[in-house]
N, CA and C atoms as a LAMMPS dump frame, in Angstrom:
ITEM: TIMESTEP
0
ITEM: NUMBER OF ATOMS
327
ITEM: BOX BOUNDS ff ff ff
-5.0000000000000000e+02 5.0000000000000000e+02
-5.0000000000000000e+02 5.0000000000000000e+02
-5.0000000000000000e+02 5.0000000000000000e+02
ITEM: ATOMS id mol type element x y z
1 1 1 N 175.543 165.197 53.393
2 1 2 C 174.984 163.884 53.546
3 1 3 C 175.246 163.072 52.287
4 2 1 N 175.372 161.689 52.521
5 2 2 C 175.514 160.805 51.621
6 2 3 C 174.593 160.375 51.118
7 3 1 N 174.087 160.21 49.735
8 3 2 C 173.436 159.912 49.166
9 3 3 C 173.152 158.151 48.807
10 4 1 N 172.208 157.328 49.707
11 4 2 C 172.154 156.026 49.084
12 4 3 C 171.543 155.847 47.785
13 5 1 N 172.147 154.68 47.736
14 5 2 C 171.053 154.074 46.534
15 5 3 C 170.235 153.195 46.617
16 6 1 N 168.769 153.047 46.433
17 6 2 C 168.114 152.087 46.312
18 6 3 C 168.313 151.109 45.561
19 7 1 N 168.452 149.542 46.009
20 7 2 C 168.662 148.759 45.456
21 7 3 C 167.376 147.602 45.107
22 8 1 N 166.427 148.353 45.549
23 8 2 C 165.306 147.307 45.638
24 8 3 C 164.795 147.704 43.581
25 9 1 N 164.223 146.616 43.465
26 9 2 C 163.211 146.74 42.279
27 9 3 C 161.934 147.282 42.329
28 10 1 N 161.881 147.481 41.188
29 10 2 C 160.319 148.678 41.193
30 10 3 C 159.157 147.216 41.841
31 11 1 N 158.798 146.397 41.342
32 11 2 C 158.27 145.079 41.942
33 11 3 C 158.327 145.49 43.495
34 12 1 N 159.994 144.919 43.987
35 12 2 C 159.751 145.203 45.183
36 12 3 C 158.633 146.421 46.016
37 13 1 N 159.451 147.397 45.661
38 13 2 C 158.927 149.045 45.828
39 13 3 C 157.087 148.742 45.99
40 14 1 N 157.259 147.947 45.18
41 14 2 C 155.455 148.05 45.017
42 14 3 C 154.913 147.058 45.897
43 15 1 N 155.411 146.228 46.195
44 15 2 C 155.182 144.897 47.082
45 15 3 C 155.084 145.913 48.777
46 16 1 N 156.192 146.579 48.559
47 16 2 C 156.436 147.429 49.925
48 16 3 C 155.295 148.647 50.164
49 17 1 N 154.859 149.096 49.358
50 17 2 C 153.734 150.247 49.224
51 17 3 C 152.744 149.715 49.402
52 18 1 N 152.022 148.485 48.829
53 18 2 C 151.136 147.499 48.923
54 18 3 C 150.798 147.065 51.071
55 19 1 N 152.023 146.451 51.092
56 19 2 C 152.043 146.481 52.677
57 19 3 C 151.974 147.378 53.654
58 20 1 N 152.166 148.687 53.661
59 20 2 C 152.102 149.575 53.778
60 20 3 C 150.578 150.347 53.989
61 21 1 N 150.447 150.303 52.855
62 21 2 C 149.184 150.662 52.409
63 21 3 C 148.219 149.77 53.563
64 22 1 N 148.255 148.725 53.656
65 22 2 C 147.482 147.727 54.203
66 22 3 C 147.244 147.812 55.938
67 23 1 N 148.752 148.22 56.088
68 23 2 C 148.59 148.458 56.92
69 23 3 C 148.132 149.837 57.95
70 24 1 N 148.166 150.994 56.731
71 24 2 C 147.27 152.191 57.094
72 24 3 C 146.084 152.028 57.007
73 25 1 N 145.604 151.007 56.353
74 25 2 C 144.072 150.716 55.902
75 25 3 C 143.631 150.347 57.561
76 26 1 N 144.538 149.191 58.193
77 26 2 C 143.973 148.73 59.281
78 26 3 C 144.486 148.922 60.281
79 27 1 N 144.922 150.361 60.417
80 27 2 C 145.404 151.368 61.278
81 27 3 C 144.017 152.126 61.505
82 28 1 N 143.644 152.931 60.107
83 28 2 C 142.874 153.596 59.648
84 28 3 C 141.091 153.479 60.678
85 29 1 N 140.812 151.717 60.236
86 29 2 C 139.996 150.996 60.458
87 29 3 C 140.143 151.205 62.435
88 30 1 N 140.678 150.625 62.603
89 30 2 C 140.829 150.727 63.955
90 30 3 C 140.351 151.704 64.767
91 31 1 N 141.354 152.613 63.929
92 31 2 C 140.789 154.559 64.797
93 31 3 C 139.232 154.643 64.666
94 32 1 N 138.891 154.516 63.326
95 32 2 C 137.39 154.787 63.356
96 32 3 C 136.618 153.909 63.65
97 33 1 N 136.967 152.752 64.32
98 33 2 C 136.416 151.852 65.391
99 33 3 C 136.379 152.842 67.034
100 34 1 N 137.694 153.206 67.373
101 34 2 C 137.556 153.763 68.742
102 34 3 C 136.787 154.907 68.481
103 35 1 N 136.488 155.769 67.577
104 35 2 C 136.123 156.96 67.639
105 35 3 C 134.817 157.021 67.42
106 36 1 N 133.769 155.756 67.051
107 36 2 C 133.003 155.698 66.674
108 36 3 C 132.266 155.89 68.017
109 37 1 N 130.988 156.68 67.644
110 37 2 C 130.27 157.114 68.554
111 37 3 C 129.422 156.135 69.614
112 38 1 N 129.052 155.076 69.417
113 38 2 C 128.608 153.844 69.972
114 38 3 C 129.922 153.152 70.629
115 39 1 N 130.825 153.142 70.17
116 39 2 C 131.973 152.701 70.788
117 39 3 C 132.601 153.328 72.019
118 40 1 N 132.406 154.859 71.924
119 40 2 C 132.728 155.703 73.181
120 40 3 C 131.228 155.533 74.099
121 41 1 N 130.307 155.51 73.404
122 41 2 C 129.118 155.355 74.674
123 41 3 C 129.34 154.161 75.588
124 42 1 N 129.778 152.955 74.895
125 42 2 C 129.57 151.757 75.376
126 42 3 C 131.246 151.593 76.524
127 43 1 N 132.477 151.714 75.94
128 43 2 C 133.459 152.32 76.734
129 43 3 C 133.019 153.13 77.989
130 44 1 N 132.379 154.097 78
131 44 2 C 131.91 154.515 79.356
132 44 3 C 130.917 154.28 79.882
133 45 1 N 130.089 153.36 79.326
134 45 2 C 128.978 152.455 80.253
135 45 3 C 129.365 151.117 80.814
136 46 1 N 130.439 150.915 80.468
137 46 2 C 131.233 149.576 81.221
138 46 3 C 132.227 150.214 82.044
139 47 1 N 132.366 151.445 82.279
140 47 2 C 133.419 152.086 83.054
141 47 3 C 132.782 151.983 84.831
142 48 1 N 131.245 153.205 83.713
143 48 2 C 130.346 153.553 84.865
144 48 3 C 129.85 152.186 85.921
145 49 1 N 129.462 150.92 84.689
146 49 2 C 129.001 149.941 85.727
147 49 3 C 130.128 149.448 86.104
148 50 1 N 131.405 148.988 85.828
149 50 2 C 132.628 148.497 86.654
150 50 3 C 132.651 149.595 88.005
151 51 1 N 132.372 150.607 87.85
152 51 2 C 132.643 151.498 89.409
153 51 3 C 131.2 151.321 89.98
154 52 1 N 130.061 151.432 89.531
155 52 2 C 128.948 150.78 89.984
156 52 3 C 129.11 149.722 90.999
157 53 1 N 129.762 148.602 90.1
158 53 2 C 129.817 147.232 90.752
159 53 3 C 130.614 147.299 92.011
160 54 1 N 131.965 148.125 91.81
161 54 2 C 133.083 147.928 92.906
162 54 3 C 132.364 148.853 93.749
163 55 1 N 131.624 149.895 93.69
164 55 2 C 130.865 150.205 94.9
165 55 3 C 129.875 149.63 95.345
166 56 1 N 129.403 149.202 94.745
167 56 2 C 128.273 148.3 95.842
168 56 3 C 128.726 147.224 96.655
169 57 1 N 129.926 146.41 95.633
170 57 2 C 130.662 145.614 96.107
171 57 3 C 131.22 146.042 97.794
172 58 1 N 131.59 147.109 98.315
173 58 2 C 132.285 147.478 98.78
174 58 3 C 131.022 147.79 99.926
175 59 1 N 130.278 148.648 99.484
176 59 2 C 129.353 148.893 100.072
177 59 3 C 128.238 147.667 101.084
178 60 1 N 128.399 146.565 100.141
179 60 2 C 127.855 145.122 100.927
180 60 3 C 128.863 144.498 101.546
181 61 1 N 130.085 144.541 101.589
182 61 2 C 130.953 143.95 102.739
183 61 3 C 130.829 144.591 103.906
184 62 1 N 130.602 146.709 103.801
185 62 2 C 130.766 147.323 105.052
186 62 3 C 129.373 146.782 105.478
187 63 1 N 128.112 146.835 104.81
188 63 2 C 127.026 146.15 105.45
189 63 3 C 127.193 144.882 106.14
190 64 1 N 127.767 144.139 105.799
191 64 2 C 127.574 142.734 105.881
192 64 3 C 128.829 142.691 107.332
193 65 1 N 129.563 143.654 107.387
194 65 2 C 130.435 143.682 108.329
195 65 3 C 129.462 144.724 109.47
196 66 1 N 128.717 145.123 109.508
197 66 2 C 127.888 146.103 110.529
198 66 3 C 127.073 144.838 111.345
199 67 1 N 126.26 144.39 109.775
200 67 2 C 125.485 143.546 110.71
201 67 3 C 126.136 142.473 111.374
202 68 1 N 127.124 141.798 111.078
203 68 2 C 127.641 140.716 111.887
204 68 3 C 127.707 141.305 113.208
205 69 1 N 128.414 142.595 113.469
206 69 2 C 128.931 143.194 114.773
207 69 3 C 127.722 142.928 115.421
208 70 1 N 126.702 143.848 115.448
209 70 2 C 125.271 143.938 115.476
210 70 3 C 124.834 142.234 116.303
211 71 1 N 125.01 141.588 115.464
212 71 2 C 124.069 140.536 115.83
213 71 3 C 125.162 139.573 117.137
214 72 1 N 126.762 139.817 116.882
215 72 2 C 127.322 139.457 117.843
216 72 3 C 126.69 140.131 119.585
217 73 1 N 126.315 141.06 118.818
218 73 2 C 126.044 141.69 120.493
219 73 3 C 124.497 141.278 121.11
220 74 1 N 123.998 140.841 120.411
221 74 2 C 122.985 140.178 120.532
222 74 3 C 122.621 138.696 120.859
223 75 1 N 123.232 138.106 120.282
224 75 2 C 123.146 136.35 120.064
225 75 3 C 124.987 135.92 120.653
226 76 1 N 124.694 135.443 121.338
227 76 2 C 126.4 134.52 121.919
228 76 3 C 127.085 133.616 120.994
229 77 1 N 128.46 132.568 121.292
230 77 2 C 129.073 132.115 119.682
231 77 3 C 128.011 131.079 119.491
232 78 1 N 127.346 130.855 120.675
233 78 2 C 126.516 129.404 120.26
234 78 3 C 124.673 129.338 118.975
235 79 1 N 124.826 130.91 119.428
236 79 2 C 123.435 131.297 118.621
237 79 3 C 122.048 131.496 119.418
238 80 1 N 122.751 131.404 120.647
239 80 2 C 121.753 131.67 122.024
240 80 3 C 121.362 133.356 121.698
241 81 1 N 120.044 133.718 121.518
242 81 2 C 120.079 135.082 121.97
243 81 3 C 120.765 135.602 123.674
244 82 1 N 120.711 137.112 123.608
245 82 2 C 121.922 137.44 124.776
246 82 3 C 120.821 137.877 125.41
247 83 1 N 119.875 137.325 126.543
248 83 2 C 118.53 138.077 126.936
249 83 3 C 118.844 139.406 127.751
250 84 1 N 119.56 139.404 128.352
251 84 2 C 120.198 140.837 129.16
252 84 3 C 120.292 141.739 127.815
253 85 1 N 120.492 141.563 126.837
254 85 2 C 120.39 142.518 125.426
255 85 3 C 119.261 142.608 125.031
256 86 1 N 118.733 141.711 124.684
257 86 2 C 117.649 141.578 123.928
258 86 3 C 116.642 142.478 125.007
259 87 1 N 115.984 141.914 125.793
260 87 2 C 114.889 142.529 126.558
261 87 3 C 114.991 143.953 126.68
262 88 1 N 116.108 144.725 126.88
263 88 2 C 115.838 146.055 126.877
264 88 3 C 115.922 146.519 125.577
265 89 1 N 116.486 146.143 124.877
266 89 2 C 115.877 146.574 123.497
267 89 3 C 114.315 146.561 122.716
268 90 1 N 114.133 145.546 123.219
269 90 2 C 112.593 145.17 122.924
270 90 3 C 111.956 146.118 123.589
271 91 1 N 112.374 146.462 124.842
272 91 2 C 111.612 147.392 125.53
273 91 3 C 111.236 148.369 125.137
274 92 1 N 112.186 148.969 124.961
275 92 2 C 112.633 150.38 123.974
276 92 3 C 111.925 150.276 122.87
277 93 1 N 111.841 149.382 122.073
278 93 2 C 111.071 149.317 120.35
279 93 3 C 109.797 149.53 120.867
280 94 1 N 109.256 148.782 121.748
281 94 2 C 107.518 148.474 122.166
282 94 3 C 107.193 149.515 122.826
283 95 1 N 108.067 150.507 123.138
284 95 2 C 108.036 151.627 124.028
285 95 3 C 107.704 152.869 122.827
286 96 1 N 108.675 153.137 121.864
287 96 2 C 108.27 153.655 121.075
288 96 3 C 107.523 153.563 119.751
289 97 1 N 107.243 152.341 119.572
290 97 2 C 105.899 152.237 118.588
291 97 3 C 104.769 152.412 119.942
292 98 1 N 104.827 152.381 120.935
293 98 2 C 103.545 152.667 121.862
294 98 3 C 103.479 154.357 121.405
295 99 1 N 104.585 154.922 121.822
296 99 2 C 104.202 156.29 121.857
297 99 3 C 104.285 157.166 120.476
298 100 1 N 104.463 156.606 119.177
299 100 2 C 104.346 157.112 117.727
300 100 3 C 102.9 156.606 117.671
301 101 1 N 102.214 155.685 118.379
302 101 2 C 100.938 155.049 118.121
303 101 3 C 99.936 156.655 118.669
304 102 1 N 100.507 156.944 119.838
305 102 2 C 99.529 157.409 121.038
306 102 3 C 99.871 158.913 120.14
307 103 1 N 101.038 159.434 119.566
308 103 2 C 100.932 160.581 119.136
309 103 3 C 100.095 160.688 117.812
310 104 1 N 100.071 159.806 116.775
311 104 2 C 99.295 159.819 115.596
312 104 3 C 98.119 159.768 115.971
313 105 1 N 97.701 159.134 116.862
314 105 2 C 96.059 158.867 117.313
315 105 3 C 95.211 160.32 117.69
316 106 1 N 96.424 161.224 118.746
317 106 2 C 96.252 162.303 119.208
318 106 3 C 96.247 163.249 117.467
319 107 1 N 96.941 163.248 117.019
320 107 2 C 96.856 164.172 115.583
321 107 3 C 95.459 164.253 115.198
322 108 1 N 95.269 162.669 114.153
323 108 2 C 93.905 162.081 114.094
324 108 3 C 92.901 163.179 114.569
325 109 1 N 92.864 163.419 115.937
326 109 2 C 91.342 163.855 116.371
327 109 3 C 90.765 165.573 116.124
C-alpha cells in the first residue's frame, strides 16, 4: 500500500477533531435521549393508545354499521316505523319481561 501524505495543518487537524468531536457529543446526546427510561415508557404508551384508538375506531364503525342494518329493518327510507316488524317484536320483549317478572316473583316466595 501507498502511503499518503497529509496535507492538512495541525490548525486544520484540530478544526476537524473539534467537529467531530461535536458531533459524537450530539450523537452521544441523542442515544441517551432514546434510551432514557421515560422516553421508552412514553414511546410505548403512544404505541399502546395509537392501537387503542385504531381499535375502537374500528370497533365503532362495525357498531355503527350493525345498528344502521338493524334499524333499516325496522323503520322504511322515509323514517316510518315498519309495523309488521315492530309489533312482533314488541310482542316478544313484553312477553319476556312478563315471564322474567313471573319467574323472579316465584323465587321471591
Amino acid at each position: 500500500m501507498a502511503e499518503t501524505s497529509d496535507t492538512r495543518t495541525p490548525a486544520q487537524i484540530e478544526a476537524d477533531i473539534r467537529r467531530r468531536r461535536e458531533v459524537l457529543a450530539e450523537t452521544l446526546d441523542e442515544i441517551g435521549v432514546r434510551v432514557h427510561p421515560k422516553t421508552i415508557v412514553g414511546d410505548a404508551r403512544a404505541k399502546v393508545v395509537s392501537n387503542i384508538d385504531h381499535t375502537l375506531g374500528r370497533a365503532y364503525v362495525q357498531a355503527n354499521r350493525v345498528v344502521s342494518d338493524v334499524r333499516a329493518q325496522f323503520v322504511d327510507e322515509e323514517g316510518a316505523p315498519r309495523l309488521e316488524r315492530v309489533v312482533p317484536v314488541a310482542v316478544l320483549l313484553v312477553g319476556v319481561v312478563g315471564l322474567l317478572t313471573v319467574g323472579t316473583r316465584r323465587r321471591k316466595r
